[in-house]
C-alpha positions in Angstrom: -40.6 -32.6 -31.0 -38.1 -34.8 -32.6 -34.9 -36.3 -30.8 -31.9 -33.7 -30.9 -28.9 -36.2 -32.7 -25.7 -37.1 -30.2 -22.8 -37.6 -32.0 -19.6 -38.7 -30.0 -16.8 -35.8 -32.3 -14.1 -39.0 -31.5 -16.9 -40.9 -34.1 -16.8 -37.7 -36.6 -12.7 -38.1 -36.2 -12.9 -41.4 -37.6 -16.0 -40.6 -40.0 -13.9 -37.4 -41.6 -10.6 -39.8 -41.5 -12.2 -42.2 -44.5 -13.8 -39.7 -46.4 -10.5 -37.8 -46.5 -8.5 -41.0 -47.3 -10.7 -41.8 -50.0 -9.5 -38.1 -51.4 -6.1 -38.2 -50.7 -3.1 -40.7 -50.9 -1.5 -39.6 -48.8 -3.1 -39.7 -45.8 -2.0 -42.1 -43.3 -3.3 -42.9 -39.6 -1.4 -44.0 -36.7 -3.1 -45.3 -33.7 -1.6 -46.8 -29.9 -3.3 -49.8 -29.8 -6.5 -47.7 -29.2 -7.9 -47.8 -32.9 -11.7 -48.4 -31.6 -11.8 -45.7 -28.3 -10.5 -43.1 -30.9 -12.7 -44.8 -33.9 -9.8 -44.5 -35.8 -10.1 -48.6 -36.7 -12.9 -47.2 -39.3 -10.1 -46.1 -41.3 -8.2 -49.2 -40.5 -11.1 -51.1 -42.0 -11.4 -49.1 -45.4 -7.8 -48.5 -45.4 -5.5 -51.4 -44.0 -2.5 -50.6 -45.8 -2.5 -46.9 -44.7 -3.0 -47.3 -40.9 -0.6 -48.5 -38.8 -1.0 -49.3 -35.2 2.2 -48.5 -32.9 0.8 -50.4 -29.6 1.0 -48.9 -26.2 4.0 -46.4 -27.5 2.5 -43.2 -27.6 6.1 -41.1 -27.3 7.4 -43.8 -30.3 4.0 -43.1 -32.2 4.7 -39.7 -32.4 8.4 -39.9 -33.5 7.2 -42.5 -36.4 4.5 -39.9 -37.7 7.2 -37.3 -37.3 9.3 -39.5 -39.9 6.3 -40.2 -42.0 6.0 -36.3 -42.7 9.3 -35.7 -43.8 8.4 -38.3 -46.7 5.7 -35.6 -47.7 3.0 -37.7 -46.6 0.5 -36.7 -44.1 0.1 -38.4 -40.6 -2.7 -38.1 -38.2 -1.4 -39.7 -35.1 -4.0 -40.7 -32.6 -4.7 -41.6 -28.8 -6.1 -40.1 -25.8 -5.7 -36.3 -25.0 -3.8 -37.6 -21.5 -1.5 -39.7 -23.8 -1.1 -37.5 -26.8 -0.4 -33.9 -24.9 0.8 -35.1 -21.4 2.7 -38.5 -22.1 4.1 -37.6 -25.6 4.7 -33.7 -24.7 8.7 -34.3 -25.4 8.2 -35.7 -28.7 5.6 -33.7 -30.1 7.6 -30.7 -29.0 10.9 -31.6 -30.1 10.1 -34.2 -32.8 7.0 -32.9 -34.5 6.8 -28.6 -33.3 10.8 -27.9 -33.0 11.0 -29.0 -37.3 7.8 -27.6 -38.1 6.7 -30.9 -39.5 3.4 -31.8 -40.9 1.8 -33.9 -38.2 -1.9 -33.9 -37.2 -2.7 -34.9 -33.5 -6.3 -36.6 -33.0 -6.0 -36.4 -29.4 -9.7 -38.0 -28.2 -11.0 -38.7 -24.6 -10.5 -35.3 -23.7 -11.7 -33.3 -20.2 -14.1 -34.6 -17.1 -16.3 -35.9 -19.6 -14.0 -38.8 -20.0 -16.3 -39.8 -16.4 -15.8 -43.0 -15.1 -11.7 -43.5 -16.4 -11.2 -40.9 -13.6 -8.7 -38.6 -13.0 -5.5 -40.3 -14.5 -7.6 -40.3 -17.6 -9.4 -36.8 -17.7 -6.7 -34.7 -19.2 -7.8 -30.5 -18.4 -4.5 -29.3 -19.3 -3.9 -30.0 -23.0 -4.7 -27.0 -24.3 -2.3 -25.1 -22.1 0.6 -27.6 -23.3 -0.1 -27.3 -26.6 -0.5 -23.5 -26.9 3.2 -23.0 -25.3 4.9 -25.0 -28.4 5.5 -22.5 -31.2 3.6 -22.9 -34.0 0.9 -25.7 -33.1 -2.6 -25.1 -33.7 -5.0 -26.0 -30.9 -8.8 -27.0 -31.7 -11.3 -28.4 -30.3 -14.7 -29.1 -32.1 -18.2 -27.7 -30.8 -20.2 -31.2 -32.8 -20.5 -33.4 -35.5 -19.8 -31.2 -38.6 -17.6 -29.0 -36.6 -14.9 -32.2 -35.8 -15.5 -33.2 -39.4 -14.8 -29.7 -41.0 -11.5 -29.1 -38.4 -10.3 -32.8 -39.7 -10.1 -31.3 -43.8 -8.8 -28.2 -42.7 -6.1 -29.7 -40.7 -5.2 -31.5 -43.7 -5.3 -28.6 -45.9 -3.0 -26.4 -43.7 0.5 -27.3 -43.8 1.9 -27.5 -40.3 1.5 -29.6 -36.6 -2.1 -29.3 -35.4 -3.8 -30.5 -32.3 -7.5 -31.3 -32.3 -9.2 -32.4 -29.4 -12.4 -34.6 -29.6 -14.3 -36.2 -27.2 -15.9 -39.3 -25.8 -19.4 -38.2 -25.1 -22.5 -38.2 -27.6 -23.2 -34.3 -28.1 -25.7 -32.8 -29.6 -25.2 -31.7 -33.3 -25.8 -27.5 -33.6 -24.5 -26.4 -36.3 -26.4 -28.0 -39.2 -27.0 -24.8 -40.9 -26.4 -23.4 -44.6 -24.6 -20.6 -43.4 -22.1 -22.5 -41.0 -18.7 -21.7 -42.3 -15.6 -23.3 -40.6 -12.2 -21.7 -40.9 -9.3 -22.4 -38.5 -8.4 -19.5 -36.4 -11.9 -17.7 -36.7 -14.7 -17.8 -34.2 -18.0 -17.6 -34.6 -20.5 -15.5 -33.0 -23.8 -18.2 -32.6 -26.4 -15.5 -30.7 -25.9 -11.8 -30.6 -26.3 -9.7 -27.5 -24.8 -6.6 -25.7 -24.8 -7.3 -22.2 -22.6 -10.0 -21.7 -19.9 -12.2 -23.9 -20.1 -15.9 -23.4 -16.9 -17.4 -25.2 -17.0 -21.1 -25.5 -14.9 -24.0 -27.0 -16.0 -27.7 -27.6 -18.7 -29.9 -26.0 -19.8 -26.9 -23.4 -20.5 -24.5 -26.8 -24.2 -25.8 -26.5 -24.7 -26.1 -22.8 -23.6 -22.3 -23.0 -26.1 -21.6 -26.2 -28.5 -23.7 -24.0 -28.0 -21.2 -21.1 -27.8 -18.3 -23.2 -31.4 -18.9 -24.8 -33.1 -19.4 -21.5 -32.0 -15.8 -20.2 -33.2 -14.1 -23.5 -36.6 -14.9 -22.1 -35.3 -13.4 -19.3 -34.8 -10.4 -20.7 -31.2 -10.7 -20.4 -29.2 -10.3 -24.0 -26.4 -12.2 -23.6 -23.3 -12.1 -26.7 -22.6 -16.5 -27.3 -19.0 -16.9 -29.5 -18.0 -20.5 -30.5 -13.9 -19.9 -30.3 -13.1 -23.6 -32.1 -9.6 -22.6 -32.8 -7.8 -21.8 -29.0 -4.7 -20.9 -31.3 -4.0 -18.8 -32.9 -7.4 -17.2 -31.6 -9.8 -14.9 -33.2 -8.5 -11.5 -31.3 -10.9 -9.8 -33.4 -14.1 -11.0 -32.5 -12.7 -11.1 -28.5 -11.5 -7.2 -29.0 -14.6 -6.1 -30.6 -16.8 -8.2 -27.7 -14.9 -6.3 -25.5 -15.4 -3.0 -26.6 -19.3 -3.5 -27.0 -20.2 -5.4 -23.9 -17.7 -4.4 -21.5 -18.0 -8.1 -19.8 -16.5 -11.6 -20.8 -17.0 -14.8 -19.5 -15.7 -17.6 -20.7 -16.5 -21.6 -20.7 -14.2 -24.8 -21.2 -14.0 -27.8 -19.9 -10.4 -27.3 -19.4 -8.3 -26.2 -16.4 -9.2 -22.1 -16.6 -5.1 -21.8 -16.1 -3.9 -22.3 -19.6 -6.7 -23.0 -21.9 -9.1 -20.5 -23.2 -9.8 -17.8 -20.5 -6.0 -17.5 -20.6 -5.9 -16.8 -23.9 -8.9 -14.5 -24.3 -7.5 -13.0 -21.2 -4.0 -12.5 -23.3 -6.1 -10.5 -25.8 -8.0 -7.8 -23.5 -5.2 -7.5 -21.2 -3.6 -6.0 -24.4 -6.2 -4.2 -26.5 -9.1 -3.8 -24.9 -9.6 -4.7 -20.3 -12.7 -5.8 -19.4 -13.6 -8.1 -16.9 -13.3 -11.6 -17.5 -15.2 -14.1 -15.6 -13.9 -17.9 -16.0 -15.9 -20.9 -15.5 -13.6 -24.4 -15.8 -12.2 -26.8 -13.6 -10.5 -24.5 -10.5 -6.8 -26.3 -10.5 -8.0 -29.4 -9.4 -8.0 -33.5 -10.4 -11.6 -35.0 -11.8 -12.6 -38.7 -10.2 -14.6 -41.3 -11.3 -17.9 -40.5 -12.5 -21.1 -40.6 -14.8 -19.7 -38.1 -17.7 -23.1 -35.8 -17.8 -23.2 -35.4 -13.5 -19.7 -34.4 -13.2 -20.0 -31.4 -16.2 -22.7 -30.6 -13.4 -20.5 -30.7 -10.5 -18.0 -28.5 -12.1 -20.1 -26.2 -12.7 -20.1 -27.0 -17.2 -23.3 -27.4 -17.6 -26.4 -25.4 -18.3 -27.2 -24.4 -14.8 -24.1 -22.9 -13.5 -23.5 -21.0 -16.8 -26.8 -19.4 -16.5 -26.1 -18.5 -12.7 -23.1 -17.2 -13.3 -24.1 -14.6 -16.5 -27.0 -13.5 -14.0 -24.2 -12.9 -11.6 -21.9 -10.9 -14.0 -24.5 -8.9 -15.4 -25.9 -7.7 -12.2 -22.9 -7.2 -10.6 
């Protein structure tokens, strides 16, 4: 059997950045001083005079890509998730959400799976801060062509979006003729009618992983990739909902705020079922091999398996 291929979605950032810029003019990238963690320097190094690098001045980086916009170019300001959601929250709110402008946030280094940068590092609560400001999209890529697909169609949709990518090699799933990417549309990867798995980024294939392993098992479990966190598919959630009568859902995200909040927004209102949420529990990561803490909190394989047996039996 041949080697499944890792791809870090912080190097499919950086890949997508130069193969847009070699489309468009107008793209321009902005980086704190961190232009190779977020691979961004690849664009630096095919395009010097269109990335500029703002130092250790996340808050400033996003007021100067704010500026940039209103020239009708189109920035993509980058950092770390901790730095671009948590440090810069004031300016992307009021500088870059409040006017609506036409900024793209390539917010890498996202979740526990930062490992060893610890806790200061592993930002679980950028989805929930920026879903609250009006009119931001939030994303975050399941591989490969996923990241690389959400980086052309935040350039083609006019309006602030937030992408998160991450530091750790993942395996690359959906290298498939059929695999269609569309901002705010989910996709449904295995089809069953006894449970709903909903997943988002880098724990999509330890949940497809998990998923798999119980069809042998006799148990027929429902796997939906949700890549867009907002706006979210309701659609696909509502009519999960109605045909499976159980949800579960699987981020590697605080579960306050991040996607079992949201799906949890949608059945609430159209459709109550049960929703089961696996996440980190309101608590800090530590300092740690990337692949052993998604174990110990519960994101890998393993624990998603145990805990569909549990919801389906129950």
């Amino acid at each position: 059997m041949s080697e499944v291929k890792k791809i870090a979605t912080r190097a499919s950032y950086g890949n997508a950045l130069v193969e847009l810029g070699k489309k468009h003019d107008d793209l321009v990238v902005l980086d704190a001083d961190l232009a190779a963690a977020t691979q961004t320097g690849i664009f630096k190094k095919a395009f010097p005079e269109r990335h500029i690098d703002c130092g250790i001045a996340e808050c400033n980086m996003m007021g100067i890509a704010a500026g940039i916009a209103t020239t009708g170019k189109v920035p993509f300001a980058s950092t770390f998730a901790m730095f671009a959601a948590g440090r810069a929250f004031e300016q992307v709110r009021n500088s870059v959400g409040y006017p609506k402008l036409n900024v793209k946030i390539g917010a890498t280094h996202g979740g526990i799976s930062v490992g060893e940068d610890g806790a200061t590092h592993q930002c679980c609560e950028d989805f929930a801060l920026m879903r609250t400001i009006p009119g931001m999209i939030v994303a975050c890529p399941s591989d490969d062509i996923e990241a690389k697909a959400m980086v052309e169609a935040a350039y083609e949709n006019v309006g602030p979006v937030y992408m998160r990518f991450g530091r750790l090699a993942v395996p690359v799933i959906n290298d498939n003729p059929d695999y269609k990417f569309e901002l705010g549309k989910g996709i449904t990867l295995h089809e069953g009618n006894d449970v709903t798995v909903i997943a988002t980024g880098l724990v999509v294939n330890e949940a497809r992983k998990a998923v798999d392993a119980l069809e042998k098992e006799g148990i027929n479990a429902r796997l939906i990739n949700i890549h867009t966190i907002k706006p979210i598919d309701k659609d696909i959630i509502i009519k999960a909902a109605q045909e499976t009568g159980k949800i579960i859902t699987v981020e590697e995200h605080n579960v306050m705020g991040g996607l079992a909040d949201a799906v949890c927004e949608v059945t609430s209102q159209y459709c109550p079922v049960p929703v089961t949420r696996i996440g980190v529990n309101d608590r800090f990561g530590y300092s740690g091999p990337a692949w052993e803490l998604l174990e110990i909190f519960g994101l890998t394989e393993t624990n998603i398996k145990k805990v569909i047996t549990q919801v389906v039996n129950s």
